[in-house]
C-alpha positions in Angstrom: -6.2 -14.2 -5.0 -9.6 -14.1 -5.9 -10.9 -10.3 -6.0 -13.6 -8.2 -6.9 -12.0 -6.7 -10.3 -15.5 -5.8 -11.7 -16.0 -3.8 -8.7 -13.6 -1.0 -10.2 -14.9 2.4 -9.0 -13.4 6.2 -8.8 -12.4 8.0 -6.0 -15.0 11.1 -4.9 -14.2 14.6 -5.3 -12.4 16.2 -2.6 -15.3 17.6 -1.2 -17.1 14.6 -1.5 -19.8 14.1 1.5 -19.0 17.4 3.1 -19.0 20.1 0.6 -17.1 23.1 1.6 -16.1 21.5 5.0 -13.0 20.1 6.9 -14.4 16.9 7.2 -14.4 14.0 4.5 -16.2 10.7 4.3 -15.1 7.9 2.7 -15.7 4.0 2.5 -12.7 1.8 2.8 -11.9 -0.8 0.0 -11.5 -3.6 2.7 -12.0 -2.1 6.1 -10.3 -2.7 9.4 -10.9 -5.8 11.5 -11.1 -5.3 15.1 -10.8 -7.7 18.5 -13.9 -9.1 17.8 -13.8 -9.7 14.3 -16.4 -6.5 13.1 -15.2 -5.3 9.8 -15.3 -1.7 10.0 -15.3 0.1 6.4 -16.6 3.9 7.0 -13.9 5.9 8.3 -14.2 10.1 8.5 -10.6 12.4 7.7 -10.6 16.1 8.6 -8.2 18.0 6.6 -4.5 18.4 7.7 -3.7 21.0 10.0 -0.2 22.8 11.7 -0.8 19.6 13.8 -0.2 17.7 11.1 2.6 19.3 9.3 4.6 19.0 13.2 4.4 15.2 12.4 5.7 15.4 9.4 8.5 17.4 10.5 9.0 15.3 13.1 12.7 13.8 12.8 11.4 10.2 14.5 8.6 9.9 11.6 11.1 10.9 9.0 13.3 7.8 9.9 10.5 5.7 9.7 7.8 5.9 6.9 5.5 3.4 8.2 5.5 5.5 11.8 4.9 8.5 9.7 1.9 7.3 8.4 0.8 5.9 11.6 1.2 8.9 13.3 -0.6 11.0 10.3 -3.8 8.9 9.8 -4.3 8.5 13.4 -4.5 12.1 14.2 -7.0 12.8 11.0 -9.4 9.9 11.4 -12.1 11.2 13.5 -14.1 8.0 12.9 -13.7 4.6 12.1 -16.6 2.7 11.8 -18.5 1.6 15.4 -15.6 2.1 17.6 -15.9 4.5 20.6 -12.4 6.0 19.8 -9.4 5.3 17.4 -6.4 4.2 18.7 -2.6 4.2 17.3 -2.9 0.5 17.5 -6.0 0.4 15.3 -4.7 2.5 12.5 -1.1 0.5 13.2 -3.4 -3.0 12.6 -5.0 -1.3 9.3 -4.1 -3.6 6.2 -1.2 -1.1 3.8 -3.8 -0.9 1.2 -6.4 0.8 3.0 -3.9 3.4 4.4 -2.9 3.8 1.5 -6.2 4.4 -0.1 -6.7 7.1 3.2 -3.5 8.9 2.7 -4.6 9.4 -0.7 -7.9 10.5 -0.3 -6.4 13.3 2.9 -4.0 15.1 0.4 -6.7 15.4 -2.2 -9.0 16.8 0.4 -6.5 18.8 1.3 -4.4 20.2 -1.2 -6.3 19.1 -4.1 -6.3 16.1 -6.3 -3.5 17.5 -8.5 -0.3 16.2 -8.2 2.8 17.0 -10.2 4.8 13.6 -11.1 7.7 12.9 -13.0 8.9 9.7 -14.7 11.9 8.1 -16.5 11.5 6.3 -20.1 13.3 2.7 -19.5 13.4 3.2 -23.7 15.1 5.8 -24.1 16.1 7.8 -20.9 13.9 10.7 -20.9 12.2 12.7 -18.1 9.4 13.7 -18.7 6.3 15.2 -16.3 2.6 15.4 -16.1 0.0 16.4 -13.7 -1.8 13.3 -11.9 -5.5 13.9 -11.2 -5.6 11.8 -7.6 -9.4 11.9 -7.8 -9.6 9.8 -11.1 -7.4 7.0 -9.8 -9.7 3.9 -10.1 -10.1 1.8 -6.7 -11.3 -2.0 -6.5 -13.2 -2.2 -3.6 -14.3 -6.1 -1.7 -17.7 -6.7 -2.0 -19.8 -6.1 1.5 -19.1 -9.0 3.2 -16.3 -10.5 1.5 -12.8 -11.2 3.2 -9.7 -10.4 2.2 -8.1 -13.1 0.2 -3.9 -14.4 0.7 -2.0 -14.1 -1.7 -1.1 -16.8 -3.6 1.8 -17.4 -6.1 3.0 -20.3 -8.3 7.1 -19.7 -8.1 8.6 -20.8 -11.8 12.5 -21.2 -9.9 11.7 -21.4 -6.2 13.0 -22.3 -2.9 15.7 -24.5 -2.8 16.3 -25.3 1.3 19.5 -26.8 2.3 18.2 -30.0 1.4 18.2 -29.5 -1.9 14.4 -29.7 -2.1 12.7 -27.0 -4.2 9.3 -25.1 -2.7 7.1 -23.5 -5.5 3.9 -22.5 -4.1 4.0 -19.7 -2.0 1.2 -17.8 0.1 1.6 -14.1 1.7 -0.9 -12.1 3.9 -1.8 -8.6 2.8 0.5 -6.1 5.0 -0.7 -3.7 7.6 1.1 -0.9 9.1 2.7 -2.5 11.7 4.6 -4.4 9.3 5.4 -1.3 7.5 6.9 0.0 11.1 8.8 -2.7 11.2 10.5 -2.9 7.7 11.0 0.8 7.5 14.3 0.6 9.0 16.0 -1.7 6.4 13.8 0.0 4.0 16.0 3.3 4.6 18.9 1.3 4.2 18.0 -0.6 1.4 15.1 -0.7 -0.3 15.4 -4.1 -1.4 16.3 -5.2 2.0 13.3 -3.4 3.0 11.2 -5.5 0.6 12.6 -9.0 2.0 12.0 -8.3 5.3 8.4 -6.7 4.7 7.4 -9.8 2.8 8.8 -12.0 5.0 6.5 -10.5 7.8 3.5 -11.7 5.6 4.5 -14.8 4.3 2.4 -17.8 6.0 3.6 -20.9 3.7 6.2 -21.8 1.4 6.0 -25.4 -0.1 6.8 -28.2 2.6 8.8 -26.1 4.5 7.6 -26.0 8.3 6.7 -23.0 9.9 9.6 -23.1 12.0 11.9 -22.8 9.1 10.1 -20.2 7.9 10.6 -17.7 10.7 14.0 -18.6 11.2 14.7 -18.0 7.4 12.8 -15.1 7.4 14.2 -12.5 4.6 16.7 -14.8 3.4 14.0 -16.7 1.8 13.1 -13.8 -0.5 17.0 -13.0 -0.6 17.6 -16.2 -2.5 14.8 -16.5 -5.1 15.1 -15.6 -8.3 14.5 -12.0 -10.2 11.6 -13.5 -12.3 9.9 -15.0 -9.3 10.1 -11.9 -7.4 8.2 -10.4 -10.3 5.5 -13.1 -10.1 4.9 -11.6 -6.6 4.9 -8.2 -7.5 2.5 -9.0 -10.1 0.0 -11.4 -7.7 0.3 -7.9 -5.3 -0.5 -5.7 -7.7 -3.1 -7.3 -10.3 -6.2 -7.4 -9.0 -5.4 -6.0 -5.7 -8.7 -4.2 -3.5 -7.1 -0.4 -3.0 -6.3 2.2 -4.9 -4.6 1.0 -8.1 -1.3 3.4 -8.5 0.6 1.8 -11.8 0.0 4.1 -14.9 0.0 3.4 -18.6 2.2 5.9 -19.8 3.6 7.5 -23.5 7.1 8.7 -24.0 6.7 11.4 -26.6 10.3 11.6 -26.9 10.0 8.2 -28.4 6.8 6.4 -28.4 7.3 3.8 -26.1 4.6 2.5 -24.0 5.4 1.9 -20.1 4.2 1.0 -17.2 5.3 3.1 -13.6 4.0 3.6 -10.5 2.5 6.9 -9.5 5.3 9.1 -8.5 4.7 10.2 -4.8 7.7 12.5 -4.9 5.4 15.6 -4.2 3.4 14.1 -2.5 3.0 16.0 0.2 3.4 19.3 -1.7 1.3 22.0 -2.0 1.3 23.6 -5.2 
């Protein structure tokens, strides 16, 4: 996928725009597309309120993540871009990345950037915690003007249909919340289920195969490839990726080992 890496930036502070105020503006790293095709980028949050914390307590949001966040964003943008008014469906039609980069930006604003995370050494075992500074967190954003890019990926193993036939070259959409919505409920489950069937969602081509195999095969597809080439698609997500980049580069000091995790969201939604 062919991305803006130079175009690595920080998030503002959380009073960034607005000082002192309940209201935050921010500039999305890809923007939302509407109807008619306008790419809408500038979006204005207000900080989380009792309304807020009734969604998250909300028992139908806590069985489905992506309806969570849905629900959240839409009821703490107060703009996005030119349109009139924000609907559900618009923030539902967001690409993931971009609600992601919003969800982190609204806890920052307001709780504060600090998060407390913890994380496992794949060396040696330990736990260990540190606090994450959510404001320092570098984002790529697209250049003005630029579309988002597939995603493209070179399998090493494959497809092999029920022919025999192997497909290698595999290209996915970005996801969007309604995708989310719609995986949550094997992603409760399981969470590789949950994977499958979110990336089946967003997968346009796979080889030769015809489009009508594709959606019949759906999850099974991902099901049936190989470890390492599910890794080559975690890495084509996640290298080079517009949004909020969330692996760290992490120490053990129990034993020195260097790793690689992503940003532990346990707390997420904890005030300290």
């Amino acid at each position: 996928m062919t991305l803006t890496d130079t175009l690595t930036d920080h998030l503002p502070g959380p009073d960034a725009g607005r000082p002192g105020g309940r209201e935050l503006d921010v500039t999305l790293p890809i923007g939302y597309v509407d109807q008619d095709g306008q790419t809408h980028r500038q979006v204005t949050l207000r900080k989380m309120t009792g309304r807020e914390e009734a969604l998250l307590a909300d028992p139908a949001n806590q069985r489905n993540g992506g309806r969570l966040v849905t629900a959240l964003l839409h009821s703490c943008v107060v703009r996005l871009g030119e349109l009139e008014r924000v609907r559900r469906s618009d923030v539902d039609a967001m690409y993931s990345l971009d609600r992601n980069f919003l969800l982190i930006r609204l806890r920052s604003f307001t709780f504060g950037p600090e998060l407390r995370a913890a994380y496992t050494c794949p060396s040696c075992g330990d736990r260990f915690e540190q606090t994450e500074d959510l404001d320092t967190l570098p984002v790529r954003p697209l250049a003005d003007g630029e579309p988002p890019q597939d995603v493209v990926v070179e399998l090493l193993d494959g497809y092999v249909d029920r022919d025999g036939s192997v497909h290698t070259a595999m290209t996915l959409r970005l996801a969007r919340g309604d995708d989310e919505v719609a995986a949550a409920p094997q992603l409760r489950k399981n969470a590789s289920l949950g994977k499958n069937a979110l990336l089946a969602r967003c997968l346009k081509s796979l080889g030769d195969l015809p489009q009508h195999r594709l959606e019949a095969l759906g999850p099974k597809i991902l099901a049936d490839l190989t470890l390492s080439d599910r890794r080559l698609i975690d890495r084509a997500f996640n290298d080079g990726a517009p949004g909020v980049d969330l692996i760290r580069e992490l120490d053990c000091a129990a034993c020195g080992h260097e790793m690689r995790a992503t940003l532990d969201m346990t707390n997420f939604l904890v005030l300290e």
